[in-house]
N, C-alpha and C positions, 0 to 999 in steps of 0.2 A: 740845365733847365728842362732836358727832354726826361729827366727822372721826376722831376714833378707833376708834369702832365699824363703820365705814365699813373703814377701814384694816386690822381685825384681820385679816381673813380671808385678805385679799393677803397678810399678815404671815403666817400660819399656812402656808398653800401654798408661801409662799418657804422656810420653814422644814423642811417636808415635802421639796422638792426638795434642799435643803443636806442632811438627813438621809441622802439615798439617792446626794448622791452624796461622801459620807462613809465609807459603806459600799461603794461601786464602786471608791472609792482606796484600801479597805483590802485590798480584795483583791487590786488590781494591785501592793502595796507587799510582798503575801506571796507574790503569783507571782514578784516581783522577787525576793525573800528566796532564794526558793526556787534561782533560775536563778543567781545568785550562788555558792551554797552549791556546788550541781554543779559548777558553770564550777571550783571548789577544789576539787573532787577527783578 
């Protein structure tokens, strides 16, 4: 049980970095959106 609690925190940080870069590919998926959209008109 003490390798879990050991664990959580590396688990938490990893989770923390997956968060942000979740939100960095959202952006680039709606700058994409975006440059697509022009490139059609």
């Amino acid at each position: 049980m003490e390798v879990v609690a050991f664990l959580a925190p590396i688990a938490f940080v990893f989770a923390l970095a997956a968060l942000g870069q979740v939100g960095s590919l959202k952006k680039e998926v709606e700058q994409l959106k975006a440059d697509v959209k022009e490139l059609k008109e």
